[in-house]
C-alpha positions as CSV (number, residue, x, y, z in Angstrom):
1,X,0.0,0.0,0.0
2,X,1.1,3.4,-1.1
3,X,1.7,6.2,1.5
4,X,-0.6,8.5,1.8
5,X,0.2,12.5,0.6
6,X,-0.6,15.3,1.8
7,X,-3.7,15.6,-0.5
8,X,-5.3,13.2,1.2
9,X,-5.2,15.0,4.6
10,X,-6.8,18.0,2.9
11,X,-9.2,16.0,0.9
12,X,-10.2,14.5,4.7
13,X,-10.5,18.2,6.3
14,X,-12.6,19.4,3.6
15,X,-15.2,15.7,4.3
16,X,-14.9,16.8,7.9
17,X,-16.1,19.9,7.3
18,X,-18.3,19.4,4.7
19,X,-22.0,17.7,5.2
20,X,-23.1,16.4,6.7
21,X,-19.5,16.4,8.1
22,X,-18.2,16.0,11.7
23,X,-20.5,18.8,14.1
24,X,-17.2,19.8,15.9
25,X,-14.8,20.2,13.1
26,X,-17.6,22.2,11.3
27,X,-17.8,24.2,14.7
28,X,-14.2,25.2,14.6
29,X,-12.5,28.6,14.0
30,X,-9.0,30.4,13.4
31,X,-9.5,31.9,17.2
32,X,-10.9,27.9,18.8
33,X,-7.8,26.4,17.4
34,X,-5.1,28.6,18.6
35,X,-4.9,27.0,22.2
36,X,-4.3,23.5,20.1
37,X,-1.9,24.9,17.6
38,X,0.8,25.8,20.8
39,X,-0.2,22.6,22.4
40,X,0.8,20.3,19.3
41,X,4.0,22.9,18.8
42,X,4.8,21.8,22.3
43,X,4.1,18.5,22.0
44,X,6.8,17.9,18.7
45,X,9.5,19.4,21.3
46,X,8.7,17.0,23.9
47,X,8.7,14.5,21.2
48,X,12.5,16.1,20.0
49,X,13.5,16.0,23.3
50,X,12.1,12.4,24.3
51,X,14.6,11.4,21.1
52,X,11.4,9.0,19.7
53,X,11.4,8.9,16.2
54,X,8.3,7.2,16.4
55,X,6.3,10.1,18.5
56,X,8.0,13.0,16.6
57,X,6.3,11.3,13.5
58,X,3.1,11.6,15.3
59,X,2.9,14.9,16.6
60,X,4.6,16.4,13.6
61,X,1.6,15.0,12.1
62,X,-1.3,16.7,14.3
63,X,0.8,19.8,14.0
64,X,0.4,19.7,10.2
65,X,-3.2,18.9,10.9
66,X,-3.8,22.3,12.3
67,X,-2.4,23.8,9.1
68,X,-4.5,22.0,7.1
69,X,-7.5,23.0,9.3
70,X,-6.8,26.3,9.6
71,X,-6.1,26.9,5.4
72,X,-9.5,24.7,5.0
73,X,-11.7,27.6,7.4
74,X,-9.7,30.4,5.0
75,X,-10.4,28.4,1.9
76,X,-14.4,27.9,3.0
77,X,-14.1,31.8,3.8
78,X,-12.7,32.7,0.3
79,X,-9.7,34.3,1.9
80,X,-6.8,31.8,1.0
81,X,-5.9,28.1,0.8
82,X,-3.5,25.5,1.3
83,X,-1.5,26.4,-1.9
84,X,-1.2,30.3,-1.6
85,X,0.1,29.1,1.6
86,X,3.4,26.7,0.2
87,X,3.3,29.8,-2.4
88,X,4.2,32.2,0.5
89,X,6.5,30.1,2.0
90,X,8.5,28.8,-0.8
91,X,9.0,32.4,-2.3
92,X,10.0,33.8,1.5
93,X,12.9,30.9,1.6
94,X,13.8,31.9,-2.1
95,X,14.3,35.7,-1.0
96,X,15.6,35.3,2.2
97,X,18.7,32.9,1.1
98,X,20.1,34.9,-1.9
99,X,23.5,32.9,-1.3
100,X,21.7,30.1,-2.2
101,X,19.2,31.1,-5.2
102,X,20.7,34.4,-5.9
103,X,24.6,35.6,-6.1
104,X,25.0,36.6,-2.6
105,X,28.4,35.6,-1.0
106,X,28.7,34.5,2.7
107,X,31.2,34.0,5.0
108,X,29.3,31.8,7.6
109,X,26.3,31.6,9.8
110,X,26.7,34.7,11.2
111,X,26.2,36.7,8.0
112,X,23.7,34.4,6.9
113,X,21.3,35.2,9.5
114,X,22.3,39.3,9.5
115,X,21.4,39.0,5.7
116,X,18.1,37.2,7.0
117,X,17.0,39.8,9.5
118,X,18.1,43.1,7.1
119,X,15.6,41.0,4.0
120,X,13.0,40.7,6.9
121,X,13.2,44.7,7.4
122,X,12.8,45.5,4.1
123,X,9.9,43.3,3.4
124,X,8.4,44.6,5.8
125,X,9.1,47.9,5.5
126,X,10.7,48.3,8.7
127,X,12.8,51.5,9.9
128,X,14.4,50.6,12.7
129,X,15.3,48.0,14.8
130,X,13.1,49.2,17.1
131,X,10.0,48.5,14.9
132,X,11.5,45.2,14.9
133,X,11.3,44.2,18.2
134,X,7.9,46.2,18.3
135,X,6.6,43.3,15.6
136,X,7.6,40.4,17.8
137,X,4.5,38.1,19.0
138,X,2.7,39.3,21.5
139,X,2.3,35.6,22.3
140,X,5.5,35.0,22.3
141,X,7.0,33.4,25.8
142,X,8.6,36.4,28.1
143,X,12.1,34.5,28.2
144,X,12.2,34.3,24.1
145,X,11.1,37.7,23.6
146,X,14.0,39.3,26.0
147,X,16.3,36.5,24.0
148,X,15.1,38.0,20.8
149,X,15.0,41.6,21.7
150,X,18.8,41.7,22.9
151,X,20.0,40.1,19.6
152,X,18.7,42.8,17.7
153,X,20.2,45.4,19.6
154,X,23.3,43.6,20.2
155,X,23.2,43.9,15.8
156,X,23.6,47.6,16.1
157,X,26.1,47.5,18.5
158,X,24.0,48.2,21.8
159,X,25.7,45.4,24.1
160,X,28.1,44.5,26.3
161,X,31.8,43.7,25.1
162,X,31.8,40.6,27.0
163,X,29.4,38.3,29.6
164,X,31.2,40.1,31.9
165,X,29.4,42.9,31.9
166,X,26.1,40.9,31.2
167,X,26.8,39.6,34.8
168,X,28.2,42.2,36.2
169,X,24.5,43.5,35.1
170,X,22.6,40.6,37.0
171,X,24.7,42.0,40.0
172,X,23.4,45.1,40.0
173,X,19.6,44.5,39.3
174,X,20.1,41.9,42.1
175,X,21.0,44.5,44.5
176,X,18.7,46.9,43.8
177,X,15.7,43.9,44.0
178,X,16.7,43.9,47.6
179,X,16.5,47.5,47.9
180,X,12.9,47.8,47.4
181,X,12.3,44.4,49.1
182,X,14.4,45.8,52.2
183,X,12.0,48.9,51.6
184,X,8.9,47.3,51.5
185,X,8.0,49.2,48.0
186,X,5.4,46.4,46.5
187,X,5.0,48.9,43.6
188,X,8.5,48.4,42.2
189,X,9.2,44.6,43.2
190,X,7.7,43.6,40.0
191,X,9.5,45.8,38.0
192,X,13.2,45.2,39.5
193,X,12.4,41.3,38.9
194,X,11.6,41.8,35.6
195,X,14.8,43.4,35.3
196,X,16.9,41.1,37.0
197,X,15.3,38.1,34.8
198,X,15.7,40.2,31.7
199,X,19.3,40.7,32.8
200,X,19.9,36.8,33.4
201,X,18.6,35.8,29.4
202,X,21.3,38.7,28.4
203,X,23.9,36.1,30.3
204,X,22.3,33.1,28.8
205,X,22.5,35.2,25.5
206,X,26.6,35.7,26.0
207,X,26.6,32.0,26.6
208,X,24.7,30.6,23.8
209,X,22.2,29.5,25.6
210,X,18.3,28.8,25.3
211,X,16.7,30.2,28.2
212,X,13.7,28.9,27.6
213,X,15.2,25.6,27.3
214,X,17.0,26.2,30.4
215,X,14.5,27.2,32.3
216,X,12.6,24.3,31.4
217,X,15.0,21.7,32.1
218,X,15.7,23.3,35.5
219,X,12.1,22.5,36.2
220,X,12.1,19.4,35.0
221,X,15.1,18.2,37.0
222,X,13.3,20.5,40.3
223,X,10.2,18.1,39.6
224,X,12.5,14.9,39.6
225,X,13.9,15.6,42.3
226,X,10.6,16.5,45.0
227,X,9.6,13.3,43.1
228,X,12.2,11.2,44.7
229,X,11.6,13.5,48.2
230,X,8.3,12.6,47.9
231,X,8.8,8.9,47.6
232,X,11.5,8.3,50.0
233,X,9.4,10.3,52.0
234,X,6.3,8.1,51.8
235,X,8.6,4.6,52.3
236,X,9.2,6.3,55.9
237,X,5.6,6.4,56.2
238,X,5.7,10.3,56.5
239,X,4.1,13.1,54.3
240,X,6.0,16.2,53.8
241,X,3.9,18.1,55.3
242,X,4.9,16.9,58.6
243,X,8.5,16.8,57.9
244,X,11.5,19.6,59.1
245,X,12.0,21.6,56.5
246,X,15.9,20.0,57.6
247,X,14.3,16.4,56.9
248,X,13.7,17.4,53.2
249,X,16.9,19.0,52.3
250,X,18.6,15.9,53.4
251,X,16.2,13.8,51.3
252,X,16.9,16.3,48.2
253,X,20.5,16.2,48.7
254,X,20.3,12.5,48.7
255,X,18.2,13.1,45.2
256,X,21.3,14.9,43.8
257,X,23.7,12.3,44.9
258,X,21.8,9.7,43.2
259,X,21.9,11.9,40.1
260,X,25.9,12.3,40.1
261,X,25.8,8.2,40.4
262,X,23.8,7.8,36.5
C-alpha cells in the first residue's frame, strides 16, 4: 500500500467539514484552534526531546493537521488556501537565502542570518530596529522575547563587550531587588524582577544558551527531584507536610547524589 500525501489530509479536512460532516470540526474557528496549535507545537518538542522517532512522527503530524484546518476555514471563507500558503512560504525561503538562489556571497552563519533579518526589514518595511522588536509576537513566551530583543540590539552595536558585563549587570539588578524588598516598595518589586530576569537571558545570550530551554530543564530536573523526596518520604511512612524543613533537604541532597551516580 502506497503512502498516503498530503492531499489526502486536505481532501479528509474538507469531508470533515463538509455535510453532513463532523459537528465539531464544522464548529471550529481560526480563534478555537489557537490553544491546540501551541499545544501540538509543544508536543513535537517533547517529542525532539524524548529522542522518539516514532512520536516526533506523530505529533509532527497533528501539528500539520492544524495547518490544514486552519487553510480549510480560510479556503471555506474565500480568503486563501492551502496552496497560496506553500506559495508564500516557498517564495520567503527563495528571497531570504540569496546565497543560495541568488549571487549573494557568505562568509558563515553569522552573516547568513544578519542578511536574513536586514531581508525581513525590508519586506516589511521596517525603519528601525526598534519597529522590529515592536513586531515580535505578543504571544510570544517572556524568556524568548527578552532573548530576541537583545540580539537585535546587540546587531547595532547596543551590548556588552563581553558576559562580563552581562553579569556584572545581574549583579546590580540583584541588589537593587533587595532595595525595594528591604524597603517594602510592593509597587516596584515587580519591576526590579523583571529586570533582574531580563538581565539573566542577556547572560544566557553571551553563553549561547536557550533560556527557555534552560529554564525548562531546571524545572524538569526540580520536579524529579521533589519526586524522589516525595517517595522516599512516603517509604518512611511520613508526608511532607509533617517533615523539618531540615528532613527534606537531606532527602533532596540524597536526590542529587543519586543523580551524580547515573
Amino acid at each position: 500500500m502506497s503512502k498516503r500525501k498530503l492531499e489526502d489530509l486536505i481532501e479528509i479536512m474538507a469531508k470533515l467539514r463538509g455535510n453532513p460532516g463532523c459537528p465539531w470540526d464544522k464548529a471550529q474557528t481560526h480563534e478555537s484552534l489557537k490553544p491546540y496549535v501551541i499545544e501540538e507545537a509543544h508536543e513535537v518538542v517533547d517529542a525532539i526531546d524524548r529522542k522518539s522517532s516514532k512520536d516526533l512522527i506523530e505529533e509532527l503530524g497533528d501539528l500539520l493537521l492544524q495547518i490544514v484546518f486552519h487553510c480549510r476555514i480560510a479556503q471555506e471563507r474565500g480568503d486563501f488556501d492551502i496552496g497560496d500558503v506553500i506559495e508564500g512560504i516557498c517564495e520567503k525561503m527563495i528571497r531570504r537565502h540569496p546565497h543560495i538562489f541568488g549571487h549573494v556571497t557568505v562568509d558563515g552563519t553569522q552573516q547568513v542570518l544578519r542578511n536574513w533579518e536586514e531581508i525581513k526589514r525590508e519586506e516589511k518595511d521596517m525603519k528601525s530596529e526598534a519597529e522590529s522588536m515592536m513586531s515580535l509576537p505578543k504571544s510570544l513566551p517572556a524568556l524568548m522575547k527578552a532573548f530576541k530583543v537583545q540580539e537585535k540590539a546587540a546587531r547595532v552595536g547596543f551590548d556588552w563587550d563581553d558576559v562580563k558585563g552581562a553579569l556584572d549587570k545581574v549583579y546590580e539588578e540583584l541588589d537593587e531587588l533587595q532595595e525595594v524588598y528591604n524597603a517594602g516598595n510592593s509597587d516596584k518589586i515587580r519591576e526590579e524582577m523583571g529586570d533582574l530576569l531580563f538581565a539573566c537571558v542577556n547572560v544566557a545570550r553571551f553563553l549561547d544558551v536557550e533560556p527557555e530551554l534552560a529554564l525548562n530543564d531546571a524545572v524538569k530536573k526540580f520536579i524529579t527531584r521533589f519526586n524522589f523526596v516525595e517517595e522516599a518520604a512516603a517509604k518512611s511512612d511520613k508526608e511532607l507536610k509533617d517533615m523539618s524543613l531540615q528532613e527534606m533537604e537531606k532527602l533532596w541532597q540524597q536526590s542529587k547524589n543519586q543523580e551524580k551516580k547515573l
